[in-house]
MDAnalysis code that builds the backbone (N, CA, C; Angstrom):
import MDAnalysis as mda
import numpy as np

u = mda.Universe.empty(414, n_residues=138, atom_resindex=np.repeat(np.arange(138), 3), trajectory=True)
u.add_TopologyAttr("name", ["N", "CA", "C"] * 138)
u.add_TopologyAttr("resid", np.arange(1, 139))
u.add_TopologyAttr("resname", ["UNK", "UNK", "UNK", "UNK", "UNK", "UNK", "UNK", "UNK", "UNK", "UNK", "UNK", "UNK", "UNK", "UNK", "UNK", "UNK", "UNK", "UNK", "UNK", "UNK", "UNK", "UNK", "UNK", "UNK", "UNK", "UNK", "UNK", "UNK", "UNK", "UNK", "UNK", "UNK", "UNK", "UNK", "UNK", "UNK", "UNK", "UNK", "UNK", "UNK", "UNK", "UNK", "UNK", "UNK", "UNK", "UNK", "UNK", "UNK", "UNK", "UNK", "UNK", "UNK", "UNK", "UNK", "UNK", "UNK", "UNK", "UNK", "UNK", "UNK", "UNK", "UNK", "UNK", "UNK", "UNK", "UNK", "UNK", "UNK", "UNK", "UNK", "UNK", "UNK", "UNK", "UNK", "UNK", "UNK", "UNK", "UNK", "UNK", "UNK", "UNK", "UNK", "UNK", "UNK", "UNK", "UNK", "UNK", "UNK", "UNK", "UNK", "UNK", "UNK", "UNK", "UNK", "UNK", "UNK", "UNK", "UNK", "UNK", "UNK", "UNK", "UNK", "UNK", "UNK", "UNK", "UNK", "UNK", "UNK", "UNK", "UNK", "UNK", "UNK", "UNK", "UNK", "UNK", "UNK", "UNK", "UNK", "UNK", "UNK", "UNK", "UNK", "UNK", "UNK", "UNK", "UNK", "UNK", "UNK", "UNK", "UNK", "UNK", "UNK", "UNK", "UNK", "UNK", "UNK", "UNK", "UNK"])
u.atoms.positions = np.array([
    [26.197, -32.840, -54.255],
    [25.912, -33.035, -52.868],
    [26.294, -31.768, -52.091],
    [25.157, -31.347, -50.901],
    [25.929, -30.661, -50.180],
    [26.468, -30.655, -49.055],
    [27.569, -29.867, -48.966],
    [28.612, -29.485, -48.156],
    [27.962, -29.464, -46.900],
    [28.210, -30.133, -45.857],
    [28.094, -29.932, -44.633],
    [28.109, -28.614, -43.692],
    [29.379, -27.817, -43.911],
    [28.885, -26.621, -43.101],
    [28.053, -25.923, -43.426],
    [27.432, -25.875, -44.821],
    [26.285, -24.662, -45.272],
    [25.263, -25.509, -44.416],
    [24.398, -26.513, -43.723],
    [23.450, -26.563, -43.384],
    [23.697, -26.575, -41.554],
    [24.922, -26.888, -41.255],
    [25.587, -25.821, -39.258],
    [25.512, -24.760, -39.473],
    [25.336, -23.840, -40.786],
    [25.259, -22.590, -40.370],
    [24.260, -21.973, -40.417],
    [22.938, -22.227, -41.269],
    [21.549, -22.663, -41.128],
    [20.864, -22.988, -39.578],
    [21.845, -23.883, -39.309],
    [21.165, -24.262, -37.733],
    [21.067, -23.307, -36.593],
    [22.514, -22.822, -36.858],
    [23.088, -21.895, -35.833],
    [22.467, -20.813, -36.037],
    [22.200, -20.384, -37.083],
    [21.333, -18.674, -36.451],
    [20.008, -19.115, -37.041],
    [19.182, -20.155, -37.274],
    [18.052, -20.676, -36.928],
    [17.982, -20.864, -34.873],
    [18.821, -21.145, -34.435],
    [18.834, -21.285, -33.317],
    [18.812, -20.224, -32.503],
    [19.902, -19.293, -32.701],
    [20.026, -17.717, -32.435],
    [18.655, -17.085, -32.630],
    [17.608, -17.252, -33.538],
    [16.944, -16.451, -33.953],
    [15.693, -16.826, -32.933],
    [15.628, -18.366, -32.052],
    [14.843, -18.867, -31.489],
    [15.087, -18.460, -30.428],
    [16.394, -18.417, -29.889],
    [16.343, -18.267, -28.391],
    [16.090, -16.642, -28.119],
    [16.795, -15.609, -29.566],
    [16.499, -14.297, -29.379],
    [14.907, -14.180, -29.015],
    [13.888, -15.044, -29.763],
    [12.608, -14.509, -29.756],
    [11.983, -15.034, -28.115],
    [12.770, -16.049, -27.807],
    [12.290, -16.539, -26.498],
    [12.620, -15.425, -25.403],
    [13.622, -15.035, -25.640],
    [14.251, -14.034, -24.521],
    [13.252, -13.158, -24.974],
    [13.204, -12.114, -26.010],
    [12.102, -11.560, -25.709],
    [10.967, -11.327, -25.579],
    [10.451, -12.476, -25.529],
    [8.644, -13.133, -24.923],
    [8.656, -13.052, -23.418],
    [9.832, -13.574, -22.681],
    [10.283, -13.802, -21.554],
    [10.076, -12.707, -21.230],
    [11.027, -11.051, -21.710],
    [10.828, -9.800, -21.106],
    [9.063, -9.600, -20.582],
    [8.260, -9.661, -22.482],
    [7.488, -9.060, -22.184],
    [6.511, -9.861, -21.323],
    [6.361, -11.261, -21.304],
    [5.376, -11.876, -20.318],
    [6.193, -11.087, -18.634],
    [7.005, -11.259, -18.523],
    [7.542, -10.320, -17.333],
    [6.108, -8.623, -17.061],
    [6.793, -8.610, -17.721],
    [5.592, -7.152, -17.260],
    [4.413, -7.536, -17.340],
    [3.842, -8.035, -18.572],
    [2.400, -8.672, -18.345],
    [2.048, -9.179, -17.229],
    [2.920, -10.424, -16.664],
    [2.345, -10.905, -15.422],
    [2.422, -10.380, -14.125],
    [3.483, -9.151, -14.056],
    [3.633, -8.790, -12.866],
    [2.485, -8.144, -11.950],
    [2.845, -9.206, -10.610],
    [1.659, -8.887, -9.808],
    [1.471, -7.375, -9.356],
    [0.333, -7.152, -8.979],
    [0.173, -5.638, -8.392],
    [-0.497, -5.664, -7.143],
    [-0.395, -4.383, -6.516],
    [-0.575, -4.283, -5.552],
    [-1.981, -4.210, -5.127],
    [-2.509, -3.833, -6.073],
    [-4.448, -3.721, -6.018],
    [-4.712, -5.041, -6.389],
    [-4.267, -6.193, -6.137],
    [-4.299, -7.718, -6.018],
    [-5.263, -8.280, -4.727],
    [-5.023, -7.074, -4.060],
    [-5.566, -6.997, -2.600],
    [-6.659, -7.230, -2.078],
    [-7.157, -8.587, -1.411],
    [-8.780, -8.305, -1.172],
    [-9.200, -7.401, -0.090],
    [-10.864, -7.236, 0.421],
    [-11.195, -6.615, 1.257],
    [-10.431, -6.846, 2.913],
    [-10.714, -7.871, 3.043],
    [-10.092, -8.215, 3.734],
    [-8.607, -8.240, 4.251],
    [-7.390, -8.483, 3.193],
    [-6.488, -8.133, 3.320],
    [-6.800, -6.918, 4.171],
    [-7.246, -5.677, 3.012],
    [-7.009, -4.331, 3.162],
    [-7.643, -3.967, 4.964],
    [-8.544, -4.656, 5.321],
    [-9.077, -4.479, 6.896],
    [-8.098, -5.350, 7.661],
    [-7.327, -5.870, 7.309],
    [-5.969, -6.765, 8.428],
    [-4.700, -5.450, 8.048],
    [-5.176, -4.558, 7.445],
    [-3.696, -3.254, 6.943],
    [-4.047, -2.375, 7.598],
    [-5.416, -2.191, 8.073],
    [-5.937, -1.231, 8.426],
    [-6.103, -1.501, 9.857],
    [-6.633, -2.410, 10.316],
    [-6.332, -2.769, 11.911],
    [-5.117, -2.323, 12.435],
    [-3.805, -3.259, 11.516],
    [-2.618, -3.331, 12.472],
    [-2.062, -1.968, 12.154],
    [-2.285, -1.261, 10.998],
    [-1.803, 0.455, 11.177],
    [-2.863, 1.027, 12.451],
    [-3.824, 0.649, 12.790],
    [-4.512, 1.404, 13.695],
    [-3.424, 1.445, 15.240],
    [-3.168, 0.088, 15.264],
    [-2.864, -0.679, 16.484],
    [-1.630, 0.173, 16.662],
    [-0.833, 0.402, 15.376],
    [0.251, 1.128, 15.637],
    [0.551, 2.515, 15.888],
    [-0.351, 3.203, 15.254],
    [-1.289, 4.177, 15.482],
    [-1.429, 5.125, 17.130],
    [-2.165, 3.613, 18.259],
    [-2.518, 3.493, 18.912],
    [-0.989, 3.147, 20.572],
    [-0.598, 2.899, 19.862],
    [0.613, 2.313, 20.384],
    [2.120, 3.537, 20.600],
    [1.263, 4.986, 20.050],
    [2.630, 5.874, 19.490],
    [2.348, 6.721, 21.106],
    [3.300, 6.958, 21.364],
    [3.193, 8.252, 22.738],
    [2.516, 9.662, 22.172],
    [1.879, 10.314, 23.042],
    [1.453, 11.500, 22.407],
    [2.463, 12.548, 22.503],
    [2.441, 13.772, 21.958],
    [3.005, 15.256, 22.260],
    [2.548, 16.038, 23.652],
    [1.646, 15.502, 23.465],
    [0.988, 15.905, 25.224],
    [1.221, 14.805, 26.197],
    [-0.354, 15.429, 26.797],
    [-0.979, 14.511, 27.644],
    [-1.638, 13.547, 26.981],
    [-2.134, 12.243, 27.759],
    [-2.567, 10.957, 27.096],
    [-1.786, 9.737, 26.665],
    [-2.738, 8.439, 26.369],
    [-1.715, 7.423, 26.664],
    [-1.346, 7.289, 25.224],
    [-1.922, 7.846, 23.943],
    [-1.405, 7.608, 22.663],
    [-1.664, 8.935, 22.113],
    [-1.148, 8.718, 20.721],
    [-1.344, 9.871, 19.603],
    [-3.020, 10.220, 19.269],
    [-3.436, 9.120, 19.347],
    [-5.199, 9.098, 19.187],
    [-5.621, 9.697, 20.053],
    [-5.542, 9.176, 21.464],
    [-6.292, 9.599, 22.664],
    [-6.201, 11.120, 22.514],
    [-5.123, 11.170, 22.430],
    [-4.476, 12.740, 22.583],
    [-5.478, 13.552, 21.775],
    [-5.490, 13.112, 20.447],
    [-6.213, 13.936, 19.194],
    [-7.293, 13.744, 19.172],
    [-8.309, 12.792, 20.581],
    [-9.605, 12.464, 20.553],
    [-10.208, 13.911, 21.683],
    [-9.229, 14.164, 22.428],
    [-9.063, 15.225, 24.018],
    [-10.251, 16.181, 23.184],
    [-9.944, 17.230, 21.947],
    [-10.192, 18.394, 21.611],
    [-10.025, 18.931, 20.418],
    [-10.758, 20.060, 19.441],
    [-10.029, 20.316, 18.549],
    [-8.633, 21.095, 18.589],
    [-8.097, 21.664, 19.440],
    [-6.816, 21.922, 19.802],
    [-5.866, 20.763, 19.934],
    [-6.020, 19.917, 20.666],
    [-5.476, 18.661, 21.198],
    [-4.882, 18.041, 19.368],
    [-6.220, 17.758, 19.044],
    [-6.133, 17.296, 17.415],
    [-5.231, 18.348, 16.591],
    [-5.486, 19.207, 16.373],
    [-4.659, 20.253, 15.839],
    [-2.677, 20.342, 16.011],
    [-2.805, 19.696, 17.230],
    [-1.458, 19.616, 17.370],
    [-0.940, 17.981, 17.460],
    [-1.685, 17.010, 17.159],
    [-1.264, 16.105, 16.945],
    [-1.560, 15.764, 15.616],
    [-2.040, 16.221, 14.665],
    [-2.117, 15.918, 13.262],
    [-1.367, 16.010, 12.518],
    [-0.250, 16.667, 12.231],
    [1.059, 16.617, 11.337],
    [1.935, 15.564, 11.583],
    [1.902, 14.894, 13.202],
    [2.737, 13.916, 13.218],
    [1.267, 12.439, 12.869],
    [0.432, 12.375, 13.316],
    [-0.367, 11.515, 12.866],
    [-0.261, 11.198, 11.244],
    [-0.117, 12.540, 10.541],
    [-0.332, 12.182, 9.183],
    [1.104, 11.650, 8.573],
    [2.159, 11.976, 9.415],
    [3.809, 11.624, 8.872],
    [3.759, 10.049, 9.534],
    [3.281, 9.602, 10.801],
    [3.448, 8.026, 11.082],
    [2.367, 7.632, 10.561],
    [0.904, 7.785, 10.356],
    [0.136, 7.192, 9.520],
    [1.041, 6.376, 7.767],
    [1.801, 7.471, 7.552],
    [2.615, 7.405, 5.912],
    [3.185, 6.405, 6.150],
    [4.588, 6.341, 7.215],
    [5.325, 5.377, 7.641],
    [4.818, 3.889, 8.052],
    [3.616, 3.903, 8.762],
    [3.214, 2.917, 8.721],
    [2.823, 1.928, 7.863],
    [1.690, 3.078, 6.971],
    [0.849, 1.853, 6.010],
    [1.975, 0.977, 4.488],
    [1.686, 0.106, 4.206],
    [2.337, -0.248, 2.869],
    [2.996, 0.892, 1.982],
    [4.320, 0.833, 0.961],
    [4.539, 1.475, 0.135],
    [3.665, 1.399, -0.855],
    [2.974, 2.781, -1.011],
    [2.058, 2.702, -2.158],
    [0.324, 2.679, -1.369],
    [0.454, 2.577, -0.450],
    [-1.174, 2.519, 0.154],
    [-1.315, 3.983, 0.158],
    [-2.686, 4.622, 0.472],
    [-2.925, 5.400, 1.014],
    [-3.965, 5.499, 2.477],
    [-4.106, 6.399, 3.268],
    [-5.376, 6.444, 4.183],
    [-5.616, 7.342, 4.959],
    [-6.941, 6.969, 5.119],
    [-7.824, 8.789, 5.862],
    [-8.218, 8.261, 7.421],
    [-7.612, 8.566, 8.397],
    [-8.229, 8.518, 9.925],
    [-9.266, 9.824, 9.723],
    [-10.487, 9.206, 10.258],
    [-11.546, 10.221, 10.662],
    [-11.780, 9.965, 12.574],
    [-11.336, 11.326, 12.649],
    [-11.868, 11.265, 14.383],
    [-12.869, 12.342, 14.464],
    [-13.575, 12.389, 16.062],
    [-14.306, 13.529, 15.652],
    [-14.213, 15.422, 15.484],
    [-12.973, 14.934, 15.741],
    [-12.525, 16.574, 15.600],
    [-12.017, 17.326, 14.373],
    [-12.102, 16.084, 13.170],
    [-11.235, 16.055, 12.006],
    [-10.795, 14.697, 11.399],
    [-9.932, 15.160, 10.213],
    [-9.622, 13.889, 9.355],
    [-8.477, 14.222, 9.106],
    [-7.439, 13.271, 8.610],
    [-6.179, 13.428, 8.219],
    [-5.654, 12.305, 7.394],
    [-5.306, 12.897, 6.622],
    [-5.212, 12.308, 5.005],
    [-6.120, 12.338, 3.590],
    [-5.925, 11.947, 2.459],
    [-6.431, 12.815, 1.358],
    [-8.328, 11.331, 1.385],
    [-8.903, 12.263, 1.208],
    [-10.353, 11.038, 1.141],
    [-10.110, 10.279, -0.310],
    [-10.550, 9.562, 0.551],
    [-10.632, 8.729, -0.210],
    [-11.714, 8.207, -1.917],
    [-11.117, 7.488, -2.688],
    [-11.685, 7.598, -4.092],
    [-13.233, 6.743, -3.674],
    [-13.944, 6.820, -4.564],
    [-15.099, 5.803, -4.775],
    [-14.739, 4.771, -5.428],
    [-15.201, 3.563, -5.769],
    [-14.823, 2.176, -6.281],
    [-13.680, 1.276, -6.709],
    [-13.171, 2.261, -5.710],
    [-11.760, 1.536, -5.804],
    [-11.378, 0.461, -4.401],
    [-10.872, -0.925, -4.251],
    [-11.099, -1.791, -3.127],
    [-10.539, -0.749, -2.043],
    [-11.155, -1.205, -0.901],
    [-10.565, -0.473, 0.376],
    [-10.850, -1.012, 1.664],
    [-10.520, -1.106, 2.626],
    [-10.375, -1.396, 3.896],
    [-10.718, -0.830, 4.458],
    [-11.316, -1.131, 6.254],
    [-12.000, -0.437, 6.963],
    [-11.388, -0.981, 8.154],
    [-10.729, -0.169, 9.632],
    [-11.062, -0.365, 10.746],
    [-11.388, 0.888, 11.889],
    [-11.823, 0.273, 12.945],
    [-12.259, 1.104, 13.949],
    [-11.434, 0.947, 15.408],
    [-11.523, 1.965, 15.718],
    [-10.820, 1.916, 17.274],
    [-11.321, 2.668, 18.597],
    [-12.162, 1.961, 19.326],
    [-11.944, 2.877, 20.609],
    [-11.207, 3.325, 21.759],
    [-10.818, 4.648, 21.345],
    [-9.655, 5.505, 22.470],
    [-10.573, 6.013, 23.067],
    [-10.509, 5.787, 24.248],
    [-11.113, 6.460, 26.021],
    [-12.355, 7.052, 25.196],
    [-12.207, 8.360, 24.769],
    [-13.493, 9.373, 24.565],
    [-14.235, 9.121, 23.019],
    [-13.778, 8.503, 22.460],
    [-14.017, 8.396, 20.782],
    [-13.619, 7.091, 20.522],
    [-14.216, 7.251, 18.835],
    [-13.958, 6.160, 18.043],
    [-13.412, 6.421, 16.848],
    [-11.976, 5.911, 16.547],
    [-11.088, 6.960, 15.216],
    [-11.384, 5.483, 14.099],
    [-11.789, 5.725, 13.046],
    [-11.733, 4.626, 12.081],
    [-10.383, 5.221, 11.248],
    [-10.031, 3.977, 10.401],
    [-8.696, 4.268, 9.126],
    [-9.730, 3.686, 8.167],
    [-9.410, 4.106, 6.711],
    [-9.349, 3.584, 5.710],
    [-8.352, 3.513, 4.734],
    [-8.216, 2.207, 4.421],
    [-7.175, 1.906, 3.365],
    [-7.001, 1.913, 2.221],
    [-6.328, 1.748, 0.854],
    [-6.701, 2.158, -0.601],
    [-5.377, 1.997, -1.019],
    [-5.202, 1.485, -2.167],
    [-4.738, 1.648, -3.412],
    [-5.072, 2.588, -4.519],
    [-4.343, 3.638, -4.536],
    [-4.747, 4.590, -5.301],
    [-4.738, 3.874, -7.110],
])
């Protein structure tokens, strides 16, 4: 007959050997499932792109004018000197990890954008112009 502890010790790292493999299924379904950020529909991406506009829109200028836009809508000078800070609060604004291109008519600021990749669209009219954003997940 046998001895009782030879088949508890059988159990026990039969058991060990189960929960080891569970834990690491657990890791890797972890990364597998983790959501991403290009999860994003069109839509989302045009409600990211509005309210960065709005904020956008909402910044005091370096000059004259009632925003950073207006300001950079005035002239290509006007634009010229409001584009380094446009392109540093554009950054701050949008999502970690987004990217986006304001086109006004004096210029653009930020890197253009890819082809077929999802993206967002809005528009804004400041006094003299109309500045659109686009949004992206690189």
């Amino acid at each position: 007959m046998r001895e009782t502890a030879d088949r508890a010790q059988l159990a026990t790292s039969l058991i060990e050997a189960v929960v080891g493999a569970l834990l690491i299924l657990s890791v890797v379904a972890g990364f597998l499932w983790l959501p991403t950020a290009e999860s994003e529909t069109g839509a989302d991406f045009d409600r990211t792109a509005a309210d960065a506009l709005a904020v956008l829109d909402a910044e005091p200028s370096a000059g004259a004018g009632h925003s950073r836009l207006a300001a950079a809508c005035r002239s290509p000078g006007a634009f010229a000197t409001e584009r380094s800070a446009l392109r540093a609060r554009l950054d701050a604004v949008l999502p970690a990890g987004a990217l986006g291109r304001l086109t006004l008519p004096h210029g653009t600021v930020g890197p253009p954008s890819p082809n077929g990749v999802p993206s967002g669209r809005a528009s804004l009219a400041t006094g003299r112009c109309t500045v659109t954003l686009r949004v992206w997940y690189p």
